[in-house]
Backbone as JSON Lines, residues from 0, in Angstrom:
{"i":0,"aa":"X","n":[0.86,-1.18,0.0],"ca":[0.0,0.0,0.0],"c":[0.89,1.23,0.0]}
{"i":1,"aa":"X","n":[0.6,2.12,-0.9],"ca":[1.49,2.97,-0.79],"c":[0.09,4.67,-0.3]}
{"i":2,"aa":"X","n":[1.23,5.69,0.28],"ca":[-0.01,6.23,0.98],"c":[1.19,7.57,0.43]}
{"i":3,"aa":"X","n":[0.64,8.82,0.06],"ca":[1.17,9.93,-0.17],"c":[0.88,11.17,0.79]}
{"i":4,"aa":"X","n":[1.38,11.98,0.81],"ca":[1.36,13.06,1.16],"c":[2.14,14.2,0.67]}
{"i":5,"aa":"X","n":[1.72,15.73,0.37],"ca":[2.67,17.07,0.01],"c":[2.43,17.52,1.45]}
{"i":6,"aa":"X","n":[3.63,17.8,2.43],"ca":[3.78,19.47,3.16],"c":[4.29,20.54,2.34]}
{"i":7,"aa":"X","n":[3.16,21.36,2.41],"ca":[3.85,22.64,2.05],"c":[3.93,23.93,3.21]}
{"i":8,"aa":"X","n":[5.07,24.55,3.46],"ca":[4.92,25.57,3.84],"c":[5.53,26.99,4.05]}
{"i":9,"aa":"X","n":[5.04,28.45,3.95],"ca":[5.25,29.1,3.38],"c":[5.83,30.26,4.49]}
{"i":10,"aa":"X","n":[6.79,31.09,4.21],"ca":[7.58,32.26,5.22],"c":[7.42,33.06,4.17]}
{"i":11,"aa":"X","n":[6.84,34.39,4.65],"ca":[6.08,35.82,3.92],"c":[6.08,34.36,2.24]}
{"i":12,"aa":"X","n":[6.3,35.26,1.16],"ca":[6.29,34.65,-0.38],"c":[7.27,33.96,-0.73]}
{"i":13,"aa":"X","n":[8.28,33.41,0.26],"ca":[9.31,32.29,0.24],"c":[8.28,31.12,0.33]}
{"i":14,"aa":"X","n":[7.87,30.01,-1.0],"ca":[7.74,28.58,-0.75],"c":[8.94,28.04,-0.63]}
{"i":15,"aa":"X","n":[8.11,26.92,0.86],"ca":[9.36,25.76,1.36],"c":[9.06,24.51,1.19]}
{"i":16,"aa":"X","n":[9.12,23.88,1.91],"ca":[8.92,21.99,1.72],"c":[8.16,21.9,0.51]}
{"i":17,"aa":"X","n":[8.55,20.87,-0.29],"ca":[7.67,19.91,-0.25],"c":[8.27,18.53,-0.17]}
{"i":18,"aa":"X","n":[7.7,17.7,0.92],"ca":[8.27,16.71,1.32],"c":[6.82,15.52,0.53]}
{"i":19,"aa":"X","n":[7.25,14.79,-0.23],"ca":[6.69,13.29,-0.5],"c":[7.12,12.12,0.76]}
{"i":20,"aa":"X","n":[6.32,11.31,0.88],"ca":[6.58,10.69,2.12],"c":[5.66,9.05,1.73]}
{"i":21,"aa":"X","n":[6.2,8.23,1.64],"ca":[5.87,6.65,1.25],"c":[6.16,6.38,2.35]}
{"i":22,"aa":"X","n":[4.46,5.56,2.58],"ca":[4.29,4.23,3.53],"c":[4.75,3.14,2.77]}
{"i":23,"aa":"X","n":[5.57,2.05,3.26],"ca":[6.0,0.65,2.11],"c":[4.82,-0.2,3.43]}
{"i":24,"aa":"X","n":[3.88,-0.95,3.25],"ca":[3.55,-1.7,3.93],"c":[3.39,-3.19,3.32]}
{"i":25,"aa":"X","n":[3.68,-4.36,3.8],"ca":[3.82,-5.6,3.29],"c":[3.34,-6.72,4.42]}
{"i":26,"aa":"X","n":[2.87,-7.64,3.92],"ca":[2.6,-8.81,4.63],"c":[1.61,-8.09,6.21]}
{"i":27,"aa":"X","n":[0.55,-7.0,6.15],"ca":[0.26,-5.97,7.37],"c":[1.55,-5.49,7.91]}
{"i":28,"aa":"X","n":[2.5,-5.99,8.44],"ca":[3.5,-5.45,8.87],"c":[4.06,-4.15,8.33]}
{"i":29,"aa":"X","n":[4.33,-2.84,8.95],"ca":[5.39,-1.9,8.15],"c":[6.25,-1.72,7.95]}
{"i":30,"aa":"X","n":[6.73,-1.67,6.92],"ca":[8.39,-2.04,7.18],"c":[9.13,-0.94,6.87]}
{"i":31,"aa":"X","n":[8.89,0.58,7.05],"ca":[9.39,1.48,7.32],"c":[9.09,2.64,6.56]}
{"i":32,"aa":"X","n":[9.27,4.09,7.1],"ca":[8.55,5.27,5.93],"c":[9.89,5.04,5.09]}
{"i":33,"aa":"X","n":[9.8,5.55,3.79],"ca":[10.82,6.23,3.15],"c":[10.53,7.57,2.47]}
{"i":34,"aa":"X","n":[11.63,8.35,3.24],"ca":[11.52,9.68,2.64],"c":[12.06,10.08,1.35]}
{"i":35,"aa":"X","n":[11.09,10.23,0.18],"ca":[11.65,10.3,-1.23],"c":[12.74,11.54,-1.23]}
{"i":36,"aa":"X","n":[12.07,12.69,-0.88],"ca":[12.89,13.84,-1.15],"c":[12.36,15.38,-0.17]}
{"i":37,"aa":"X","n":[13.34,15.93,0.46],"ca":[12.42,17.33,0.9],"c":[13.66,18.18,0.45]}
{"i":38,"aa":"X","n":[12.75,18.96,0.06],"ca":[13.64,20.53,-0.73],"c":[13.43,21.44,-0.25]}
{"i":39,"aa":"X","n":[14.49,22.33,0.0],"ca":[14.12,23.22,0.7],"c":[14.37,24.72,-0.42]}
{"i":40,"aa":"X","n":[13.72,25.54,0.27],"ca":[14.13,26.89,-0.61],"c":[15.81,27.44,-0.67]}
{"i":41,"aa":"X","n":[15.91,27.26,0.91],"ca":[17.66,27.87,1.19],"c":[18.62,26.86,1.02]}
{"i":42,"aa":"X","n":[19.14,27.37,0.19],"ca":[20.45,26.26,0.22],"c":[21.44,25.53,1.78]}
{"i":43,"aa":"X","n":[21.52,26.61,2.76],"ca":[22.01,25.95,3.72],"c":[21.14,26.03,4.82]}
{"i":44,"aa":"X","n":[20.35,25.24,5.61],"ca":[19.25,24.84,6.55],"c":[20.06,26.04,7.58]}
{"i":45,"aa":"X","n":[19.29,26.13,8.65],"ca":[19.38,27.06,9.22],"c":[19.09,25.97,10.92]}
{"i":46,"aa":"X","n":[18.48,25.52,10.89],"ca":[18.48,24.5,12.11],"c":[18.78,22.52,11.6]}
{"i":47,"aa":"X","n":[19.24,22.46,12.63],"ca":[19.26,21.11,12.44],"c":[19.02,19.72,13.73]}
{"i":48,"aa":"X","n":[18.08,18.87,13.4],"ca":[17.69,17.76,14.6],"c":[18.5,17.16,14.63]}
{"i":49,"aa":"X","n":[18.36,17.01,15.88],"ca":[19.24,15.9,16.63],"c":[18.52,15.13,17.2]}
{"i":50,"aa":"X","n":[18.52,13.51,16.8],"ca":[18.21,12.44,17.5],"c":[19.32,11.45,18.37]}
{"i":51,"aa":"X","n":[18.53,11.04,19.54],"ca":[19.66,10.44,20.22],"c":[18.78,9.06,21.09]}
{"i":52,"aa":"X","n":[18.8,7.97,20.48],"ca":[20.12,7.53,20.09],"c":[19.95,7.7,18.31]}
{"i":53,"aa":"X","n":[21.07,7.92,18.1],"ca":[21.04,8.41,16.88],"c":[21.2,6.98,15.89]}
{"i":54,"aa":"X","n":[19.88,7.21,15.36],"ca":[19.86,5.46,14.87],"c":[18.43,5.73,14.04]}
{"i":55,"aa":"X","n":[18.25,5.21,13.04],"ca":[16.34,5.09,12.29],"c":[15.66,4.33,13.29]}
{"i":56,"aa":"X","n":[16.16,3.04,13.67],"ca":[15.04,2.05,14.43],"c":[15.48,1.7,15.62]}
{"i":57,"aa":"X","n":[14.28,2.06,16.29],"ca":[14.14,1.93,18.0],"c":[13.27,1.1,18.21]}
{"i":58,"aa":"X","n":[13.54,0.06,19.7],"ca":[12.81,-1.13,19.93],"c":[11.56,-0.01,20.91]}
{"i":59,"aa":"X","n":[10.41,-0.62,21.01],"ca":[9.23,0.19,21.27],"c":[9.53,0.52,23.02]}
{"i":60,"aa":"X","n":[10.27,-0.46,23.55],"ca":[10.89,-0.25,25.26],"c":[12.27,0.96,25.06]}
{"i":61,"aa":"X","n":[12.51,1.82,24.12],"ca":[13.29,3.05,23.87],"c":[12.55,4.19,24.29]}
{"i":62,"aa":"X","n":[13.52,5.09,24.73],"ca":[13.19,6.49,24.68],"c":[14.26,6.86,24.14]}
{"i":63,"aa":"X","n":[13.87,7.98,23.23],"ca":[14.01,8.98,22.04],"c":[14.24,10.47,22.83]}
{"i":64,"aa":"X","n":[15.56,10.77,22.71],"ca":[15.38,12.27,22.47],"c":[15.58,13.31,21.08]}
{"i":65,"aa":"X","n":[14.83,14.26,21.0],"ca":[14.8,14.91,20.05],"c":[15.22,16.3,20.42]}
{"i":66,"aa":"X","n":[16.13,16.9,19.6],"ca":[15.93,18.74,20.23],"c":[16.65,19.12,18.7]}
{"i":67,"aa":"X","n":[16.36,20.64,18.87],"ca":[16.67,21.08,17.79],"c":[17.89,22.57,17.86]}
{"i":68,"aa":"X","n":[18.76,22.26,16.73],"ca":[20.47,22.96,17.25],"c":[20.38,24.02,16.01]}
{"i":69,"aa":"X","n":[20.35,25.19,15.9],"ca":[20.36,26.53,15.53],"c":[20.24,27.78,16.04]}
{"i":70,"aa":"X","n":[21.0,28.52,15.52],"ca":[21.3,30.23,15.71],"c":[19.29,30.82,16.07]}
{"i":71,"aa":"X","n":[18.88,30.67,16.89],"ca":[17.49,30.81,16.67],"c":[16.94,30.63,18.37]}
{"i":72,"aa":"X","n":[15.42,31.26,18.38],"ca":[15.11,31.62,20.4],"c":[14.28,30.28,20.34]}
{"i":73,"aa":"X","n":[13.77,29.52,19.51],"ca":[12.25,28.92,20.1],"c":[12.11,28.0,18.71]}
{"i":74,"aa":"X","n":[11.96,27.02,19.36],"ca":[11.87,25.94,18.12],"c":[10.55,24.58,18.74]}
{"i":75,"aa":"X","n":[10.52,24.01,17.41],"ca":[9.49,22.62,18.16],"c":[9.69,21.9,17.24]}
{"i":76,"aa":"X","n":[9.6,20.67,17.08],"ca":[9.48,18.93,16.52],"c":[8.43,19.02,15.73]}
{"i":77,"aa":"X","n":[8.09,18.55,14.42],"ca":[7.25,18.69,14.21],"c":[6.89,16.66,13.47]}
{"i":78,"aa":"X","n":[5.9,17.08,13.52],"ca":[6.12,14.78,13.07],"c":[4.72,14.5,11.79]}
{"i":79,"aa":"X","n":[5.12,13.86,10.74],"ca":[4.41,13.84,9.93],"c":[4.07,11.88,10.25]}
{"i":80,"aa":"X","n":[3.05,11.16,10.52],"ca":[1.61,11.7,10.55],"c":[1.68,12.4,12.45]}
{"i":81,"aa":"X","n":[0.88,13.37,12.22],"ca":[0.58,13.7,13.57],"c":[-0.2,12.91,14.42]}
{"i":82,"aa":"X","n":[0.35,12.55,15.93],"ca":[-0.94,11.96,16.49],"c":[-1.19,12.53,18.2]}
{"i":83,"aa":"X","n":[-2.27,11.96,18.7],"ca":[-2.58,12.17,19.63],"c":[-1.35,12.67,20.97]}
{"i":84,"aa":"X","n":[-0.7,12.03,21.13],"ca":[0.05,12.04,22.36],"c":[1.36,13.04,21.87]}
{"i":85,"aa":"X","n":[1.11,13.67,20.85],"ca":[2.36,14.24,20.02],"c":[2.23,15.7,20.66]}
{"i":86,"aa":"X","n":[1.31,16.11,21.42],"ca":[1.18,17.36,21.66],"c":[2.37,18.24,22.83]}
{"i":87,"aa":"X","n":[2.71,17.16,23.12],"ca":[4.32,17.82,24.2],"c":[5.06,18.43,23.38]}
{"i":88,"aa":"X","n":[5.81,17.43,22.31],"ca":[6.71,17.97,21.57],"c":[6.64,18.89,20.61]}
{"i":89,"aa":"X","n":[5.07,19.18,19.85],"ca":[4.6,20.09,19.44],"c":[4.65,21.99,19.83]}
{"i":90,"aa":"X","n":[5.06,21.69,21.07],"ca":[4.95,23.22,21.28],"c":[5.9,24.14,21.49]}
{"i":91,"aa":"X","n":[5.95,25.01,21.15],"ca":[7.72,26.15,20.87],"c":[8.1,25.42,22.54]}
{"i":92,"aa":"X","n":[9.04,25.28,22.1],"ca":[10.41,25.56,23.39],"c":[11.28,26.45,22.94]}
{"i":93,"aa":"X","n":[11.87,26.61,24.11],"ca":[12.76,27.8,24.41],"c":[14.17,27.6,24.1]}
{"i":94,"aa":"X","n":[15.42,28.12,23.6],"ca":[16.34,27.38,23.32],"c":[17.47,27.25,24.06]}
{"i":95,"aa":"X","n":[17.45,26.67,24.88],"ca":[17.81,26.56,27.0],"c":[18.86,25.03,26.26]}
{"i":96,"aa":"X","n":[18.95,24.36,25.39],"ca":[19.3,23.36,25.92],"c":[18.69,22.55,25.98]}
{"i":97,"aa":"X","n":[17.11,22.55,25.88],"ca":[15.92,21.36,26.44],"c":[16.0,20.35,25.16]}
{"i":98,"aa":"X","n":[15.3,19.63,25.66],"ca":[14.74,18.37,24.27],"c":[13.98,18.03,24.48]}
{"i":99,"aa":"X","n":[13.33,17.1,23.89],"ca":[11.89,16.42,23.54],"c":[12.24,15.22,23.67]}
{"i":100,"aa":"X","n":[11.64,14.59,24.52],"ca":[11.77,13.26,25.05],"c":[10.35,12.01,24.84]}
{"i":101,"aa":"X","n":[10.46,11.12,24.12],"ca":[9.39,10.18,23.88],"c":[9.52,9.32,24.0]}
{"i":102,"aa":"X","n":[8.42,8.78,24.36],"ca":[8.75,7.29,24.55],"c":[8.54,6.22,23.09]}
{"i":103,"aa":"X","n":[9.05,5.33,22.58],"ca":[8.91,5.0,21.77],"c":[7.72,4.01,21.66]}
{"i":104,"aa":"X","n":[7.17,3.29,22.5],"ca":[5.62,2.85,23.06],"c":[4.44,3.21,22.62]}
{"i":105,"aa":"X","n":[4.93,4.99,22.65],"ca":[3.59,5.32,22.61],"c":[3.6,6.54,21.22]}
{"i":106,"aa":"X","n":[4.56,6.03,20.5],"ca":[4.58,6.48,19.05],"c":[5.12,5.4,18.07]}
{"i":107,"aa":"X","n":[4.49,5.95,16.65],"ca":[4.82,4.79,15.72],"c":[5.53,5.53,14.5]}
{"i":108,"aa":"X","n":[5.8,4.29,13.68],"ca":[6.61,5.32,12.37],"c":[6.18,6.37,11.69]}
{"i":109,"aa":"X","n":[7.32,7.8,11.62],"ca":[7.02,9.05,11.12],"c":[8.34,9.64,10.6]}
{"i":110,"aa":"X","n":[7.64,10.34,10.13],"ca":[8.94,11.49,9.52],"c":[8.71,12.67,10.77]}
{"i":111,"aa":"X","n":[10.33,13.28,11.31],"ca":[10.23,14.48,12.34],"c":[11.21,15.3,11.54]}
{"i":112,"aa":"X","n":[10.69,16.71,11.44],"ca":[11.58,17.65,11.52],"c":[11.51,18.7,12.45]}
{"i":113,"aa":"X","n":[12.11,19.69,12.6],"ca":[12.06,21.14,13.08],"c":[12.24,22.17,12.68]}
{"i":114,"aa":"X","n":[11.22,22.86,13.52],"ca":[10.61,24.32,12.92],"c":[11.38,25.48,13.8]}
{"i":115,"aa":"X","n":[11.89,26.65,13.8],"ca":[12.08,27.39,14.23],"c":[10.92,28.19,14.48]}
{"i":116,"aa":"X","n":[11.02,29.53,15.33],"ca":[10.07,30.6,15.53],"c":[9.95,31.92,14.9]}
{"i":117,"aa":"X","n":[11.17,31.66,13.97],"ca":[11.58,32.74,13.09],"c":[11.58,31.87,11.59]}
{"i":118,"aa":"X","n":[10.86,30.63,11.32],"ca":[10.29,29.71,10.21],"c":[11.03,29.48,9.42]}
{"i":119,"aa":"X","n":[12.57,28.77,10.16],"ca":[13.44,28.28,9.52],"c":[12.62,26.68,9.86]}
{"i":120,"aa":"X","n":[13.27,25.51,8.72],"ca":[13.04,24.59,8.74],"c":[14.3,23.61,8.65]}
{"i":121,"aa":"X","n":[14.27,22.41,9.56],"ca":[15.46,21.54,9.11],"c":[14.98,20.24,8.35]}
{"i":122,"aa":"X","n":[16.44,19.32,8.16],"ca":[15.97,18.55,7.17],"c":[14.97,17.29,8.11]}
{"i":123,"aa":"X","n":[14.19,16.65,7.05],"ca":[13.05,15.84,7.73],"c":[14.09,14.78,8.14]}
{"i":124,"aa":"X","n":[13.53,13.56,9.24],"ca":[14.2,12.69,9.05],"c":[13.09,11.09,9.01]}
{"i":125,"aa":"X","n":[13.41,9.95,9.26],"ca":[12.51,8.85,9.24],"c":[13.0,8.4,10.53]}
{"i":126,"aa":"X","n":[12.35,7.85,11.52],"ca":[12.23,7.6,12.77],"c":[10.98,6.41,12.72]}
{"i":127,"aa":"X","n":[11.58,4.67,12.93],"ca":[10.69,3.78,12.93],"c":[10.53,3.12,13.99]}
{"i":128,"aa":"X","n":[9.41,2.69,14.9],"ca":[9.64,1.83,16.06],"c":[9.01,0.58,15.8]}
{"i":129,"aa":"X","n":[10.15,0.01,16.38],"ca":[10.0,-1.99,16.14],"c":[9.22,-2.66,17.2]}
{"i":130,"aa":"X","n":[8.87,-3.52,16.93],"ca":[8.3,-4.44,18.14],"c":[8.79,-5.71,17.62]}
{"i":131,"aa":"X","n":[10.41,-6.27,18.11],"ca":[10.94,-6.93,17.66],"c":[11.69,-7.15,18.17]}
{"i":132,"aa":"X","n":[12.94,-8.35,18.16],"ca":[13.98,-8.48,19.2],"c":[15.32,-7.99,18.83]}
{"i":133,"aa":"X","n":[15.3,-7.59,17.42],"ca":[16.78,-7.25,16.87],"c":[16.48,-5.76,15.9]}
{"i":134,"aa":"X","n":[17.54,-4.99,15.39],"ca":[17.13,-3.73,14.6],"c":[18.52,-4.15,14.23]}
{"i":135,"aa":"X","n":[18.09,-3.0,13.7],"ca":[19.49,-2.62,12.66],"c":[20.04,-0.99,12.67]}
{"i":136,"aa":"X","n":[21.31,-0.66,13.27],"ca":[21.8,0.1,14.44],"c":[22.31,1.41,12.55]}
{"i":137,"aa":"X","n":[21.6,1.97,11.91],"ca":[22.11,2.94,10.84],"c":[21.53,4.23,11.14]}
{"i":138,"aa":"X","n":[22.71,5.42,10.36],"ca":[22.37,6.61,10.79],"c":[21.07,7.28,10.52]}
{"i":139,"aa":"X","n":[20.48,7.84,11.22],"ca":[19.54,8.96,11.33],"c":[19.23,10.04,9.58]}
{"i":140,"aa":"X","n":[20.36,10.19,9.61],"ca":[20.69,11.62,8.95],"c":[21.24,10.78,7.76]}
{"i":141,"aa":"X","n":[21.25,11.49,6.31],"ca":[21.84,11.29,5.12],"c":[23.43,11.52,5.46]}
{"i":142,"aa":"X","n":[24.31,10.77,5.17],"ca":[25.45,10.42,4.82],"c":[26.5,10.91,4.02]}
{"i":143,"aa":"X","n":[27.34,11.86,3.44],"ca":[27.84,12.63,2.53],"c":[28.71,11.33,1.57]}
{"i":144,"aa":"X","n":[28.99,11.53,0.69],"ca":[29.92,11.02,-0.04],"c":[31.47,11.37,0.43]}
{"i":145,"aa":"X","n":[32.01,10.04,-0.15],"ca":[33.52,10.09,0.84],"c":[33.64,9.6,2.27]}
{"i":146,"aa":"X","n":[32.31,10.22,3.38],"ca":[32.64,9.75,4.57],"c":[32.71,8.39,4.69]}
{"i":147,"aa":"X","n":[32.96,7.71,5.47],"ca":[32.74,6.76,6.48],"c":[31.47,6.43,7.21]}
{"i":148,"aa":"X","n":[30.8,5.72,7.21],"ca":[29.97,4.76,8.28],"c":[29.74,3.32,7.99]}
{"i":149,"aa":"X","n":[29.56,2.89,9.65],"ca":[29.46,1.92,10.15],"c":[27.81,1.71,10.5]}
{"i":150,"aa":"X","n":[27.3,0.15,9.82],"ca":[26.31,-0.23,10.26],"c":[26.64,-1.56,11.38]}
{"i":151,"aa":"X","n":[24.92,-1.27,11.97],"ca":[25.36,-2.44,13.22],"c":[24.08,-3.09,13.06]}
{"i":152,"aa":"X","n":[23.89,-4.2,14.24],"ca":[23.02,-5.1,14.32],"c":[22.72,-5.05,16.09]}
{"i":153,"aa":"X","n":[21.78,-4.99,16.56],"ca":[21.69,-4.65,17.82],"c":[20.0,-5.5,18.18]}
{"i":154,"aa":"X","n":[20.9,-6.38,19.46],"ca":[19.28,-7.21,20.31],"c":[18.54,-6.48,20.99]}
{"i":155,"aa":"X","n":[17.43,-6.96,21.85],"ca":[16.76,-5.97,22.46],"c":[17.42,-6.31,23.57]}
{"i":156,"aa":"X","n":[17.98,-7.36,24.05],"ca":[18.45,-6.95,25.31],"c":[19.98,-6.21,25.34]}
{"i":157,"aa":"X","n":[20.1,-6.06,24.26],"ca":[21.71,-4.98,24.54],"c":[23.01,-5.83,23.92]}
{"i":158,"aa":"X","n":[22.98,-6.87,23.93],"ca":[24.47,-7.3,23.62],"c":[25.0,-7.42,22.25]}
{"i":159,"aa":"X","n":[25.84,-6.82,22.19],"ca":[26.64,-6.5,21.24],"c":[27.04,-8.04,19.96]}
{"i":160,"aa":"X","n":[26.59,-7.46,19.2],"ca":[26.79,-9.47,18.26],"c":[27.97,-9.43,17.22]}
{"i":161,"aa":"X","n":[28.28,-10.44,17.01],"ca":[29.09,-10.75,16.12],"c":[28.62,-11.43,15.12]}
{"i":162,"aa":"X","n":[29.31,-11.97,14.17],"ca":[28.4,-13.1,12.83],"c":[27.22,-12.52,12.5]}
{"i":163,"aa":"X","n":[27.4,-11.61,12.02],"ca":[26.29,-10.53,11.32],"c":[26.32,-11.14,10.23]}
{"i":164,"aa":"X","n":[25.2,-10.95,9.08],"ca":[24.37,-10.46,7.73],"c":[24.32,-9.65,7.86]}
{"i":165,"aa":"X","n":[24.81,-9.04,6.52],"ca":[24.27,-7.48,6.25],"c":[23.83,-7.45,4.85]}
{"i":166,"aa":"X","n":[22.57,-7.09,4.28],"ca":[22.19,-7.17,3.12],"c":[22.09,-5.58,2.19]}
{"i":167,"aa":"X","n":[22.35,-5.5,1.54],"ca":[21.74,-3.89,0.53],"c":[20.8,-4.42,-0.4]}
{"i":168,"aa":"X","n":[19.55,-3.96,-0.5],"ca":[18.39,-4.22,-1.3],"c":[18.3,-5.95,-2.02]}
{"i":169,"aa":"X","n":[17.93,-6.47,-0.54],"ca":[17.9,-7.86,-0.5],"c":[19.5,-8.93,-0.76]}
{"i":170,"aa":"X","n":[20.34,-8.09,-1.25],"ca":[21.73,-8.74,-1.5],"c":[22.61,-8.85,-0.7]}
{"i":171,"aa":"X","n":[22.88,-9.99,-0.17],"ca":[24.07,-10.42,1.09],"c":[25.54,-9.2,0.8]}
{"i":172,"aa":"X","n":[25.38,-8.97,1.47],"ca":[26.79,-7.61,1.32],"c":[28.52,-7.9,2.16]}
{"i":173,"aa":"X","n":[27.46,-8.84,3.39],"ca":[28.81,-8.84,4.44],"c":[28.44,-10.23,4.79]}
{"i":174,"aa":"X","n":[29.18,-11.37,5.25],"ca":[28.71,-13.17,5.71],"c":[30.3,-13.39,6.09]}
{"i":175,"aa":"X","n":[30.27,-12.49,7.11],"ca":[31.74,-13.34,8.34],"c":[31.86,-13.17,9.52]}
{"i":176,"aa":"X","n":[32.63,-12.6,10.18],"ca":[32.99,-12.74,12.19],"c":[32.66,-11.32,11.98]}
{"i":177,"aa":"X","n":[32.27,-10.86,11.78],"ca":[32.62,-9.11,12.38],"c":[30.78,-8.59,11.89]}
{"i":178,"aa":"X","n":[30.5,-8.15,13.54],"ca":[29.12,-7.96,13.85],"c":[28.81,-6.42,13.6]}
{"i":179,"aa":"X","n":[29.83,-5.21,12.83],"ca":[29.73,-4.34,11.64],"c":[29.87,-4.65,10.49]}
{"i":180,"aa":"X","n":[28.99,-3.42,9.47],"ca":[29.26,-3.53,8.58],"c":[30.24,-2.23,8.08]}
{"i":181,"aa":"X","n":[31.11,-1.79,8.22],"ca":[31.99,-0.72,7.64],"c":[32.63,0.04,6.31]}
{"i":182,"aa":"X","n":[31.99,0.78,5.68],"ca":[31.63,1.51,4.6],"c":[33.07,2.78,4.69]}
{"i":183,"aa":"X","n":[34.22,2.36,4.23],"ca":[35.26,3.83,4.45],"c":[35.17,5.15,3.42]}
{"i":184,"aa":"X","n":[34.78,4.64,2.46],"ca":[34.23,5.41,1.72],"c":[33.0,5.67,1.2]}
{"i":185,"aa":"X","n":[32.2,5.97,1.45],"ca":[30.48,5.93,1.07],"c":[30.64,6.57,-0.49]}
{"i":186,"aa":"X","n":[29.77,5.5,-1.36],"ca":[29.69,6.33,-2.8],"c":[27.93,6.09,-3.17]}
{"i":187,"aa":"X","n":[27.41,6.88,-4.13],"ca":[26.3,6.58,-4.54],"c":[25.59,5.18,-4.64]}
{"i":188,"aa":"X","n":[26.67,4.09,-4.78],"ca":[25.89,3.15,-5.04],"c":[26.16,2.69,-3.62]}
{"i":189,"aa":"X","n":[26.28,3.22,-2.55],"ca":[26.1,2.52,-1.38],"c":[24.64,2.89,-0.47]}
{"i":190,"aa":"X","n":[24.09,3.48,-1.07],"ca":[22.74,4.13,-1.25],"c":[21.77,3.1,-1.27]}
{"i":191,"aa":"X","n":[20.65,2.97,-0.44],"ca":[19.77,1.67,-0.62],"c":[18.89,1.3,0.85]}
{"i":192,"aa":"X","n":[18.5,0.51,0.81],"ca":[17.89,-0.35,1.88],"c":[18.87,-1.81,2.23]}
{"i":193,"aa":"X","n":[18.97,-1.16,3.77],"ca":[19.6,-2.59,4.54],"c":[19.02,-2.79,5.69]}
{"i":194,"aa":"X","n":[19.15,-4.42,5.9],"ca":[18.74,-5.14,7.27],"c":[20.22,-5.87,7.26]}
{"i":195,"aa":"X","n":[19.84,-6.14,8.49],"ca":[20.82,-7.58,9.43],"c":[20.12,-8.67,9.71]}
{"i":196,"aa":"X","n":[21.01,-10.06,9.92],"ca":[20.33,-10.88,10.28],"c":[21.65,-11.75,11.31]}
{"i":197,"aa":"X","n":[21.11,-12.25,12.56],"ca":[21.72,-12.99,13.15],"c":[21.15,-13.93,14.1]}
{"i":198,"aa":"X","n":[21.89,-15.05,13.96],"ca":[20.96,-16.39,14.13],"c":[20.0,-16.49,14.2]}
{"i":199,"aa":"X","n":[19.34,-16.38,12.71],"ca":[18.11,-16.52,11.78],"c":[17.29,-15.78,11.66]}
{"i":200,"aa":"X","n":[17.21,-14.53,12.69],"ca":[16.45,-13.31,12.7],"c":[16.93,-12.13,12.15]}
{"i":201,"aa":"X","n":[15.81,-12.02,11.57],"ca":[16.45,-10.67,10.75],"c":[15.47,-9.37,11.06]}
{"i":202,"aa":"X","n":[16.46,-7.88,10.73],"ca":[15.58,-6.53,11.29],"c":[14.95,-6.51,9.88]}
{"i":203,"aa":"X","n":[14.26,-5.49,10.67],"ca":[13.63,-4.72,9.17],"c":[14.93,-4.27,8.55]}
{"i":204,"aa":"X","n":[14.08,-3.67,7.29],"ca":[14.97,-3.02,6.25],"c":[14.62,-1.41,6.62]}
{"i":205,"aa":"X","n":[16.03,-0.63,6.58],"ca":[15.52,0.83,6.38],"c":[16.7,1.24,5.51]}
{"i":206,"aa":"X","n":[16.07,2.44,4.81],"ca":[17.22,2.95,3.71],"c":[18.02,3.92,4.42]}
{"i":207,"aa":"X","n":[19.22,4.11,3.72],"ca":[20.71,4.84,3.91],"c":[20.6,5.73,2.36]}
{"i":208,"aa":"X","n":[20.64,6.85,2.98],"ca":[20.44,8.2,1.86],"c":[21.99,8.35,1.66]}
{"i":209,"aa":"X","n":[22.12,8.91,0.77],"ca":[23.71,9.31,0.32],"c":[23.65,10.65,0.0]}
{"i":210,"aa":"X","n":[24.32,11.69,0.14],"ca":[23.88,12.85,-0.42],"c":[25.9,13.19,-1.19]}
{"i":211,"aa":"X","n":[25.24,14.07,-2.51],"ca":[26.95,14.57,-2.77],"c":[27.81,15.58,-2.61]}
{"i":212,"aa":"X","n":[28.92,15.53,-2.26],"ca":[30.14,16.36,-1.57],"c":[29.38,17.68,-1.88]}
């Protein structure tokens, strides 16, 4: 099932977002948003989120912090689909340092960004919660070309694994002792959807954005 949506929104006759936003749903299960594309008007964002733990997928016994880091007095979270219990993080805070704290329980998969009070916008991100015993430990945020990252594989009770799977768009990528997957140079075609799997369980899949130098 695929499910659409446009945000648009507007500062004096500056248009901003428009963010497209795909539900992938399969077998009832969801197996994660993917964010096609959000554009912004300004070339360099003016705020930027911070998630911590900084990771796409959280087991539903997680708490999430969110806050938002820019030259700016008063900012808030904003979460595409909106729901009920979303109304904490919804409202200007002050820029003290605070964050937005959730429980992952009592929210489900969305896209979050942040808004300033002076209607700067940062980039969206995808934020999925599992009800599952294993995830798959990849960054938050799009990835530059050239850098470095490391994917992981992570249980719900915490321990660190070894003899990982690591797949890119269904294709075995990594099958040995070492429970990362380590990327020293990130290039376009490292761009895609990955899961892990270890002893026989496997996470969902979520995609790794690449963006260029």
């Amino acid at each position: 099932m695929f499910f659409f949506s446009t945000i648009n929104s507007i500062k004096s006759t500056k248009k901003r977002i428009i963010c497209i936003v795909i539900f992938f749903k399969f077998n009832i299960s969801v197996l994660g948003l993917l964010l096609i594309t959000c554009c912004f008007s300004d070339v360099r964002l003016a705020v930027t989120l911070k998630v911590s733990p900084d990771r796409v997928q959280h087991f539903t016994s997680d708490s999430v912090s969110l806050s938002c880091e820019g030259n700016f007095t008063e900012w808030r979270v904003r979460r595409f689909p909106e729901d009920h219990d979303w109304s904490y993080c919804s409202n200007w805070r002050s820029m003290t340092g605070s964050t937005c704290n959730i429980k992952s329980s009592q929210q489900s998969d969305a896209v979050y960004w942040c808004e300033s009070g002076s209607g700067e916008f940062s980039n969206a991100v995808n934020i999925t919660i599992q009800n599952a015993d294993i995830i798959l430990v990849s960054p938050v945020h799009p990835v530059t070309e050239g850098d470095s990252v490391t994917l992981g594989c992570k249980l719900k009770r915490g321990e660190l694994l070894s003899n990982v799977f690591f797949y890119q768009n269904d294709k075995l990528v990594q099958n040995d002792t070492r429970g990362e997957l380590n990327i020293s140079a990130v290039s376009k075609s490292d761009e895609g959807f990955y899961k892990c799997e270890y002893s026989g369980n496997e996470s969902v899949q979520s995609w790794m954005s690449v963006n260029g130098e």
